[in-house]
C-alpha positions in Angstrom: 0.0 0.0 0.0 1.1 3.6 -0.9 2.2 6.1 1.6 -0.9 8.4 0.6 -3.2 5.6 0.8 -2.2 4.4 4.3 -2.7 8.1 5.4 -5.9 8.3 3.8 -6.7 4.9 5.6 -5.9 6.1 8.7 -7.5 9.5 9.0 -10.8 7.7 7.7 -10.2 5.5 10.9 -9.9 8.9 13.2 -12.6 10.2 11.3 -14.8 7.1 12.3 -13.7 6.9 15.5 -14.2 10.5 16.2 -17.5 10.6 14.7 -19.1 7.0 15.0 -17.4 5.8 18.3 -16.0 8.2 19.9 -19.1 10.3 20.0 -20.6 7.2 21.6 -17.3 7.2 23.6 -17.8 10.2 24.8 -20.3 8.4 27.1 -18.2 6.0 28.2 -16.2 5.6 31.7 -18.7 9.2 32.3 -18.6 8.9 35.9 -21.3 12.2 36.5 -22.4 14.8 33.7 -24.0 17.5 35.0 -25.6 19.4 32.1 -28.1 22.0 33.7 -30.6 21.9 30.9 -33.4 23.5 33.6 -31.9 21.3 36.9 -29.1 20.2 39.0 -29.6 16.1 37.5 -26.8 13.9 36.8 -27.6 12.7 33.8 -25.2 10.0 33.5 -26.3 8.0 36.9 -27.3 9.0 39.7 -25.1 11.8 41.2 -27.8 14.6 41.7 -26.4 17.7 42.7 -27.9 20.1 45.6 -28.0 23.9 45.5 -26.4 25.6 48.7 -27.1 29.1 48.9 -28.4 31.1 46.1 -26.5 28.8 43.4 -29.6 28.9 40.5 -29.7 28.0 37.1 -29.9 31.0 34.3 -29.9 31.8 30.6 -26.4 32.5 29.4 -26.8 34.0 25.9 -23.4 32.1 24.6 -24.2 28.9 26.6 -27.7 28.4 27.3 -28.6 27.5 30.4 -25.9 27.5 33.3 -25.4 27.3 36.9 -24.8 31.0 38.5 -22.5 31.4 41.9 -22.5 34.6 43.0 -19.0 33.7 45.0 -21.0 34.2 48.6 -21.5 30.4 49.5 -23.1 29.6 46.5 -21.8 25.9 45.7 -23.5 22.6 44.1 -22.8 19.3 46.5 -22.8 15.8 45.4 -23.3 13.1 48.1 -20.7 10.4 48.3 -20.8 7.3 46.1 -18.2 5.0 44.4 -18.7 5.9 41.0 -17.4 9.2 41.8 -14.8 7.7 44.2 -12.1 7.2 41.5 -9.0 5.5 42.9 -7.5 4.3 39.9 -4.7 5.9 37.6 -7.3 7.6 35.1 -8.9 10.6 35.4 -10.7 13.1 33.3 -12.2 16.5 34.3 -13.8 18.9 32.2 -16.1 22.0 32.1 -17.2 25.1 31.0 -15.9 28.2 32.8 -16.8 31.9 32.8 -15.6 34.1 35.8 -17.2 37.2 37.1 -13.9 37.9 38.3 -10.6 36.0 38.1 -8.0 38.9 40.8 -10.1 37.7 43.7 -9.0 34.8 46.0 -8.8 31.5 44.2 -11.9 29.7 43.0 -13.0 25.7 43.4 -14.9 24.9 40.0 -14.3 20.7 40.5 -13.4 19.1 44.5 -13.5 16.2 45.3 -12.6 16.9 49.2 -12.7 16.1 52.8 -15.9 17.4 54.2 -15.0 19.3 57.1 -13.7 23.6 58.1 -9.9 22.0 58.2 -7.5 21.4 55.8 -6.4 18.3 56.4 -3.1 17.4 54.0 -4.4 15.8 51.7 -7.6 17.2 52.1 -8.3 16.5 48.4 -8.8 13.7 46.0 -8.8 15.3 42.9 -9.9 18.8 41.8 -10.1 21.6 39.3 -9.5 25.6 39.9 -8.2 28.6 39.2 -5.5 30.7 41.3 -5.2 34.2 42.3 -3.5 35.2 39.2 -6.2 33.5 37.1 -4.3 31.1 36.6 -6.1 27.2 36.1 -4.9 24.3 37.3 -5.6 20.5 38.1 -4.3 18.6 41.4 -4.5 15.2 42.4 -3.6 13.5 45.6 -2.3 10.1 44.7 0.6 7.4 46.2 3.3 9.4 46.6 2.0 12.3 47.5 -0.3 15.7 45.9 0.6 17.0 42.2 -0.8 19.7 40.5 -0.5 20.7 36.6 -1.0 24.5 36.4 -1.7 26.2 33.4 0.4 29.7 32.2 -2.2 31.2 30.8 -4.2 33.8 32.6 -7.5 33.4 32.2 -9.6 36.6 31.9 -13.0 37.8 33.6 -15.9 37.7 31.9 -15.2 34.8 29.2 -16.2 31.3 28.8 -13.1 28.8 28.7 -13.2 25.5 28.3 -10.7 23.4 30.8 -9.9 20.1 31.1 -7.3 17.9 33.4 -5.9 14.2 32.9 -4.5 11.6 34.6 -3.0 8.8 32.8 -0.7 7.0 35.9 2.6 8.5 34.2 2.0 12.0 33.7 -1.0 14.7 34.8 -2.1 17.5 31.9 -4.3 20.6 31.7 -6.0 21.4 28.5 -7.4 24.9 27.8 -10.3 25.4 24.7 -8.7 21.6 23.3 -5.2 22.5 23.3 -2.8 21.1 25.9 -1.2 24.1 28.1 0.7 22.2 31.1 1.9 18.9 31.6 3.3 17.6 34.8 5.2 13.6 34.9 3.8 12.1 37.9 2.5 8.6 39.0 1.2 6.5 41.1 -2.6 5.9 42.0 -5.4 8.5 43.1 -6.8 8.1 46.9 -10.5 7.6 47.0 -12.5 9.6 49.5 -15.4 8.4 50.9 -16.6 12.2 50.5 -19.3 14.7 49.3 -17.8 16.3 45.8 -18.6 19.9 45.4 -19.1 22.7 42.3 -17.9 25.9 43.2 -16.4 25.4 46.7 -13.7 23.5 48.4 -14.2 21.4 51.7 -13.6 23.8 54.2 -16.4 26.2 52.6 -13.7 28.9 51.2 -12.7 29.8 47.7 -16.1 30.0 46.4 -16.7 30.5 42.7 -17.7 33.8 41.6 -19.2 32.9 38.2 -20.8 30.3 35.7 -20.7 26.4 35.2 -22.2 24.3 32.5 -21.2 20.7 31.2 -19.6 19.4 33.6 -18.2 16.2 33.0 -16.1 13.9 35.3 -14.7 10.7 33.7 -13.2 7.2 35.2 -10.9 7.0 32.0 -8.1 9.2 29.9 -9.9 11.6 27.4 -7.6 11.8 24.3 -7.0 14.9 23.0 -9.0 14.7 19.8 -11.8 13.9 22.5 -11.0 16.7 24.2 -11.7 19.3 21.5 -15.0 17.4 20.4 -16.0 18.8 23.4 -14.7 22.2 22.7 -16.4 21.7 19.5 -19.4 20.5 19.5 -18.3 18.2 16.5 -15.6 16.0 15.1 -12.2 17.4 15.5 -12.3 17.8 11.2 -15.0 19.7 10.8 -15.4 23.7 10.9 -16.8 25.0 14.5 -17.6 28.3 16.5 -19.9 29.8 13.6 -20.0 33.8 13.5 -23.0 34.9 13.5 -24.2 31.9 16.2 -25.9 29.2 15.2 -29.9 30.3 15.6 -28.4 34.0 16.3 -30.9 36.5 15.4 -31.1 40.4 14.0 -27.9 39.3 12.1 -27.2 42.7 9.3 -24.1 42.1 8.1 -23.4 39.5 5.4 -20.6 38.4 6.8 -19.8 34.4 8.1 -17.0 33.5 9.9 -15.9 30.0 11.4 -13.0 28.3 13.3 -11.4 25.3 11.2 -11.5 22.2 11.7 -8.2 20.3 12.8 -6.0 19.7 9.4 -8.5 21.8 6.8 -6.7 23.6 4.4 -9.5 24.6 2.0 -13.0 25.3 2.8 -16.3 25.3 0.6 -18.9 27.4 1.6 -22.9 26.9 1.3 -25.9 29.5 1.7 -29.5 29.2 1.4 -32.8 29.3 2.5 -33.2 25.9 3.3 -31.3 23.6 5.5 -31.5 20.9 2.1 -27.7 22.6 1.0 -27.0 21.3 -2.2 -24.1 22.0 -4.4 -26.0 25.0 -6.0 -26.2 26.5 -3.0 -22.4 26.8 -3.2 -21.0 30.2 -2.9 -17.4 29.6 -2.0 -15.3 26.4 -3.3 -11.5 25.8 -2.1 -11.5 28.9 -0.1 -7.8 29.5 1.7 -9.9 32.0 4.2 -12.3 31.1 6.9 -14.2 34.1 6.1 -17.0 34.8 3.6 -18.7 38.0 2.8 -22.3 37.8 0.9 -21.9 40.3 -1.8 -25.6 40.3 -2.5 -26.5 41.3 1.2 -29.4 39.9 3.2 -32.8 39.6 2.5 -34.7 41.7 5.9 -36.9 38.8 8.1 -35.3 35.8 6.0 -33.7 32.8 7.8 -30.2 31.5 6.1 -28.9 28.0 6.4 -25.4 27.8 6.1 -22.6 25.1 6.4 -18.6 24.8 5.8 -17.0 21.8 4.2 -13.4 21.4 5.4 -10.8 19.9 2.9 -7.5 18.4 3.8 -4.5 19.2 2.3 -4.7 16.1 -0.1 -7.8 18.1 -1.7 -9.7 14.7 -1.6 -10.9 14.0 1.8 -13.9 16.7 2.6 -15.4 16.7 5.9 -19.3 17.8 5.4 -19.7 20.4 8.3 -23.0 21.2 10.4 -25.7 23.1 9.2 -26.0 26.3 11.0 -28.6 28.9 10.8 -29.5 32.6 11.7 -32.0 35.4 11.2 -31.8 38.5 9.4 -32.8 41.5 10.9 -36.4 42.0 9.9 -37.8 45.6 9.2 -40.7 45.4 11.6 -40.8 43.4 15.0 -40.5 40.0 14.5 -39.6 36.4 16.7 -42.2 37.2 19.4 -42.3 35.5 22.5 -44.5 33.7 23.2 -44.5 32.3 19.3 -47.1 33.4 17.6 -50.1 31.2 17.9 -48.9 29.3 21.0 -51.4 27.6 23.0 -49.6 27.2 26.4 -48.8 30.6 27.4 -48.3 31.4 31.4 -50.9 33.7 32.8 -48.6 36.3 33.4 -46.4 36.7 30.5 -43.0 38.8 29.9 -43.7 39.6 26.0 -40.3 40.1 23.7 -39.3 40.1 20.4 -36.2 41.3 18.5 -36.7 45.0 17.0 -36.7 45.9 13.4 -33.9 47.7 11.4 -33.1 51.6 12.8 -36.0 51.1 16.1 -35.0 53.3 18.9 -38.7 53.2 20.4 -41.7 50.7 20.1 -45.4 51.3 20.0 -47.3 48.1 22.1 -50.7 47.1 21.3 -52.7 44.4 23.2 -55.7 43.2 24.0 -58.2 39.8 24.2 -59.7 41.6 21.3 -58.2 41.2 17.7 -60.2 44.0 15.7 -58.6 46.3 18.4 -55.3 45.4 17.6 -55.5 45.5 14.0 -56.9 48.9 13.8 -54.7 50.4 16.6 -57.4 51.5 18.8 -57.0 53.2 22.3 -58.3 50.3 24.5 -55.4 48.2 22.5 -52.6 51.3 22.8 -50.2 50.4 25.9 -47.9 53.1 25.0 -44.4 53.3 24.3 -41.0 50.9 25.3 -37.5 51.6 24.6 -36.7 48.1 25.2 -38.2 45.2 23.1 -40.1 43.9 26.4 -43.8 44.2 27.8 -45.5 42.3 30.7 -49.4 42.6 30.4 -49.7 41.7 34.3 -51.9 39.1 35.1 -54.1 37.6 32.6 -57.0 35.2 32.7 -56.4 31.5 32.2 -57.6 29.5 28.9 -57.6 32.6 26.6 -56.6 34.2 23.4 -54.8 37.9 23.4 -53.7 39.3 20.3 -50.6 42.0 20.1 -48.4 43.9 17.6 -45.5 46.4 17.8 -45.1 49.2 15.5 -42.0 50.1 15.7 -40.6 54.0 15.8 -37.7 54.5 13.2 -34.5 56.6 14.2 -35.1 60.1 12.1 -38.8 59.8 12.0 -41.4 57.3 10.6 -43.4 53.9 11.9 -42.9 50.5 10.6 -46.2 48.8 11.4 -45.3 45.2 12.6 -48.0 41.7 12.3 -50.9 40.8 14.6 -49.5 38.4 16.8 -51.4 36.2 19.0 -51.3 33.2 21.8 -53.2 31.5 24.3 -52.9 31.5 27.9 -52.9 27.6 30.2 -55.2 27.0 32.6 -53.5 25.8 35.5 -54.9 22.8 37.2 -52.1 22.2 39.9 -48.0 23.9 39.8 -47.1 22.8 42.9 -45.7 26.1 44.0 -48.6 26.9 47.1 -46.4 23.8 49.2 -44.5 24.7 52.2 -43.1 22.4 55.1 -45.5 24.0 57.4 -47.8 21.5 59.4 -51.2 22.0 56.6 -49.8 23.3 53.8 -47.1 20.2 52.9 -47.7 18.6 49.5 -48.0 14.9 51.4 -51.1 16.7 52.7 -53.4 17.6 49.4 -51.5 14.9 47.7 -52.7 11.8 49.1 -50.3 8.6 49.0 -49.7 5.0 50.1 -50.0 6.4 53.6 -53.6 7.5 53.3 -54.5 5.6 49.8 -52.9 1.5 51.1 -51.0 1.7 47.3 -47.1 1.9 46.5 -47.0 5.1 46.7 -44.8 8.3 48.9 -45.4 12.0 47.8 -42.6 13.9 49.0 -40.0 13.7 51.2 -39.4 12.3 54.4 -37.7 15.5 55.6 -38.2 19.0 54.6 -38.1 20.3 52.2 -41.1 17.6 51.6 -41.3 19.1 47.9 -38.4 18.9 45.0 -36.5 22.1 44.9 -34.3 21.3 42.3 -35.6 18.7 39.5 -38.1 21.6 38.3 -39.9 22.2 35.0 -41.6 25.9 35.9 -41.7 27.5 38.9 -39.4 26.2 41.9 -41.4 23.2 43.1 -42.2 20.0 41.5 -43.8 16.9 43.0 -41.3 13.6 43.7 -43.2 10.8 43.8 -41.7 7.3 44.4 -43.2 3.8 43.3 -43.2 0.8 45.0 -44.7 -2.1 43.0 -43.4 -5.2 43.8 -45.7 -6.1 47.0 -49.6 -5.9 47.3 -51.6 -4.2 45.8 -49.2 -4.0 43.4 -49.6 -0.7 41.9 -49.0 3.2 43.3 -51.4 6.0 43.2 -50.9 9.8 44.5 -54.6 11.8 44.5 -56.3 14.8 44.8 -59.3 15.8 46.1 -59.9 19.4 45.0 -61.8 21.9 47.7 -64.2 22.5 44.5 -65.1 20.9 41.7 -63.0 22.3 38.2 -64.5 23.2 35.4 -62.4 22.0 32.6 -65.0 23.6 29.4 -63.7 27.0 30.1 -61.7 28.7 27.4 -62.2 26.3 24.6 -59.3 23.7 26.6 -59.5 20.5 24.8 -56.3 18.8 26.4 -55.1 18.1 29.3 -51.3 18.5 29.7 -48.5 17.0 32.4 -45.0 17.4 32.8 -43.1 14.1 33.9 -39.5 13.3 34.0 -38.1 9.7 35.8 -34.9 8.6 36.9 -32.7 6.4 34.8 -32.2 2.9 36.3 -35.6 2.5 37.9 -37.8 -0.1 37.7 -40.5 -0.1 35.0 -43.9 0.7 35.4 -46.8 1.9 33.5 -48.1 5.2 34.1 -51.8 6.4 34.1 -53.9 9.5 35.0 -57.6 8.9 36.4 -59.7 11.7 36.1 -63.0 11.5 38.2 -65.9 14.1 38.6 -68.3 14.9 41.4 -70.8 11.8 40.9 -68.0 9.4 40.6 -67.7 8.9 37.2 -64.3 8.2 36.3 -61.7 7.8 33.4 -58.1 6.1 33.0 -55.7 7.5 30.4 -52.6 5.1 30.1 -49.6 7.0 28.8 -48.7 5.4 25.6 -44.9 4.9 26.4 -44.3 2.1 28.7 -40.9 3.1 29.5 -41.6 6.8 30.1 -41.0 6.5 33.6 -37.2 5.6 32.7 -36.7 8.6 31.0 -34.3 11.2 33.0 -35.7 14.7 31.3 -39.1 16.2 31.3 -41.1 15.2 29.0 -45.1 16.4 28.4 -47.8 14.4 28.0 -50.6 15.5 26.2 -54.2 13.9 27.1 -57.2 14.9 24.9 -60.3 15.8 27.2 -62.1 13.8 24.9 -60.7 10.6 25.4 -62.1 10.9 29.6 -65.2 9.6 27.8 -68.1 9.3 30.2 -66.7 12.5 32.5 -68.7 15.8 33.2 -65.6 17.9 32.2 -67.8 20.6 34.2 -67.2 19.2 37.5 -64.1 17.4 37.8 -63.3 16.4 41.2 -60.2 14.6 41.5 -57.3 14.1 39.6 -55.2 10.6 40.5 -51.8 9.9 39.3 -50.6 6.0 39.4 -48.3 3.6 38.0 -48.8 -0.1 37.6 -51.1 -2.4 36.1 -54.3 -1.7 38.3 -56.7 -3.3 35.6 -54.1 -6.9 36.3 -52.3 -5.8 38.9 -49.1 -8.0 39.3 -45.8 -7.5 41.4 -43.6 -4.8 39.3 -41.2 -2.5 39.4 -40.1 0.3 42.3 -38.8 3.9 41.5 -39.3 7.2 41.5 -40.6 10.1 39.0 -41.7 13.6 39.1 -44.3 15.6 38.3 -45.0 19.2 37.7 -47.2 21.9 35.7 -50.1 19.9 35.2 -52.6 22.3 32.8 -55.2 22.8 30.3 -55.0 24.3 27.5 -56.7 24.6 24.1 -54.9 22.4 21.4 
């Protein structure tokens, strides 16, 4: 075989393994992932993190959503387990980073430490931070004594990084945004603490984190480097990444894309249309030598582009089809409102955006439940004017339709009149937020389980707090809810009895709605709603997936009012959430789900 031909062979087999496996690899030896897509879940097993202080999850405009320390206590903790107590030679670390502030004291992001005010030496298993002079570094204690590998970079404030630390047994390195930046040659293996890990704070509660986490990621096994970047990345090592504008970035006016290359591209072919179906006549740049591309013929106001780099080696031959990315040219008028125009399963009380048109410096609001009011701009409808592309209506009713528009007021004089927007408000039948641990007012109370009901069931905790306070889907309380199917009667159910009987014809609601999310690992069980009305007439709905309750991220389940044949929707009564076979009940699985923003709303 030819020299070229063995290379070709063998980046073809990095290309697979970075692409095929080693994006399944990525979840391999993952010890604890801790994404916070909307909660503090591990979702690789079972290592839920909990909140200490104000630490909260928030929108980061680069990164989605994040956990926020405000570098006063704030800190995530991890109980001890064994999958977290690594003891081995092989270690990987990894997360996102952004600092409010990197010339303060030094900052925890990653410890996995003694629990107690002293420092004990060692007091740690294995960590990541950053020091006084912003500096980032991973440490180890291992046979033989600590280690560290710190990095010479300073980091700056205000700046997502990406850092990473390895241990192979023979030498420990620090990786900053995919590139290696220390390297210490140490050995020996790590010592396991039977320990809490924490986020954001060491074990003697100092050098709290003043800033942002997200992806987390702590692994049993050596990350390669290749690896490494894919997380960076997003996407194979070959392929082009960090798009500029963003992908999905919005009031984007100059015709100008930009990207980071992919590892080894040389040449670059650039696509651009209106539809995310790219084909080779929506090529606008072959074999560029730039990764850069200005669109000559500008950008059409309100249209969305789809875009996408193909990186080519130096051997001209072996192309590496990129990602499709998209954005949103600035529109005229308003435009991307929120809530989306014609949603159904708005909150009562409603922050309305959208992104301003070309040259706004003011906008002109119009809103009402009325839609001939806010086509012809009439006073009733006229809420005045906004500098800022925001409105909150206050408190609506439940179950019904408000239209809206924004004119917007041009820089140096004129109005652009924007669309009729509209959307629906939910009607909520039970959020979960009224709970307290107060004796009368805990959810075990209104909530009736096992206790009460002789089934499987246990709503809430043992201890307070008796609600969940950090596996949320709105609000800042959900409903935990654990099964126990495997002795007599052999299936779980958690009621409620309300005060007075609903009325679920208001509004035009034709479906009922629930937000569930299970833990992975739990036993199976099917899952059913009964709704019952004041003279006992009742109705099952079984959820059509009968793994649903294995499934470790909110997912909503949508019930058509009219499949609760035989029900006075007028006067429903009470509302029972079970799992099992009650029709055949047999001994089954044991576990625990959750449960939060049950609502109507019209479909």
């Amino acid at each position: 075989m030819c020299r070229n031909a063995r290379r070709l062979v063998f980046l073809l087999f990095v290309f697979a393994l970075l692409t095929g496996t080693a994006q399944g690899d990525l979840q391999s030896g993952l010890a604890a992932h801790w994404e916070f897509e909307g909660d503090f879940t591990d979702s690789a097993g079972g290592n839920d993190a909990m909140p200490k202080g104000d630490a909260k999850i928030v929108t980061d405009p680069e990164r989605g959503q994040v956990v926020d320390f405000d570098g006063t206590g704030d800190y995530l903790e991890i109980a001890n387990s064994p999958s977290l107590n690594i003891t081995g030679d092989k270690l990987t670390l990894a997360a996102w980073v952004w600092h409010d502030n990197v010339a303060g004291d030094p900052e925890i992001i990653i410890a996995k430490v003694y629990n107690n005010a002293t420092h004990q030496s060692p007091y740690f298993s294995y960590g990541l931070h950053i020091l006084t002079n912003g500096q980032p570094r991973i440490w180890i204690s291992r046979t033989g004594g600590t280690a560290n590998a710190p990095g010479t970079t300073n980091l700056q404030s205000a700046k997502w990084y990406h850092l990473a630390g390895v241990y192979d047994g023979a030498q420990l390195r620090l990786y900053l945004d995919g590139k290696q930046v220390a390297a210490n040659n140490v050995s020996g293996n790590l010592l396991g603490y039977d320990t809490v890990l924490r986020l954001g704070i060491n074990g003697g509660l100092t050098e709290p984190m003043d800033g942002k986490l997200d992806d987390v990621r702590i692994y049993n096994r050596v990350l390669s480097e290749l690896e490494i970047l894919s997380l960076v990345t997003g996407v194979a090592p070959e392929k082009a990444w960090k798009p500029a504008p963003a992908d999905k970035a919005s009031a984007v006016t100059m015709p100008l894309l930009q990207w980071s290359p992919g590892e080894g591209a040389m040449l670059h072919d650039v696509y651009l249309g209106t539809s995310p179906d790219l084909t080779e006549a929506n090529r606008v740049a072959q074999r560029s030598v730039t990764t850069m591309y200005y669109h000559a013929p500008g950008l059409t106001p309100g249209a969305t582009y789809y875009w996408r780099v193909d990186e080519i080696e130096a051997n001209g031959t072996t192309v590496h089809t990129g990602n499709v990315w998209s954005f949103i040219a600035q529109a005229l008028t308003a435009y991307q409102p929120s809530p989306a125009d014609g949603a159904v399963d708005a909150a009562p009380a409603p922050t309305l955006t959208w992104q301003p048109g070309q040259a706004a410096f003011k906008h002109q609001v119009y809103f009402s439940a009325d839609l001939e009011a806010v086509r012809q701009r009439t006073a009733g409808a006229d809420k005045g004017e906004v500098t800022s592309p925001t409105f909150a209506p206050g408190a609506l009713a439940g179950a019904t339709t408000y239209f809206w528009a924004v004119d917007e007021l041009i820089a140096g004089g004129g109005t652009k009149a924007g669309p009729v927007w509209s959307f629906s408000t939910y009607l909520s039948v039970e959020d979960f937020e009224s709970y307290t641990d107060d004796e009368g007012s805990r959810i075990y109370e209104s909530w009736v389980d096992g206790w009460t009901n002789n089934t499987g069931s246990t709503v809430g905790y043992v201890q307070a707090p008796f609600a969940e306070r950090a596996i949320v889907h709105g609000g800042s309380q959900s409903m935990p809810l654990d099964y126990n199917n495997v002795k007599s009667p052999f299936y779980s159910e958690a009621e409620q009895d309300f005060a007075t009987a609903q009325d679920w014809t208001v509004g035009e609601v034709s479906t009922l709605v629930l937000f569930i999310r299970g833990k992975l690992g739990k036993g199976p069980a099917p899952l059913y709603v009964l709704v019952e009305d004041a003279s006992n007439r009742a109705a099952m709905v079984l959820h059509p997936d009968a793994v649903a309750v294995g499934t470790a991220k909110w997912t909503e389940w949508t019930i058509p009012l009219s499949s609760l044949t035989g029900v006075n929707l007028a006067k429903i009564k009470k509302i029972t959430i079970g799992l099992g076979d009650k029709a055949n009940p047999a001994a089954g699985g044991a576990g625990q789900i959750f449960v939060d923003d049950i609502r109507l709303i019209k479909s």
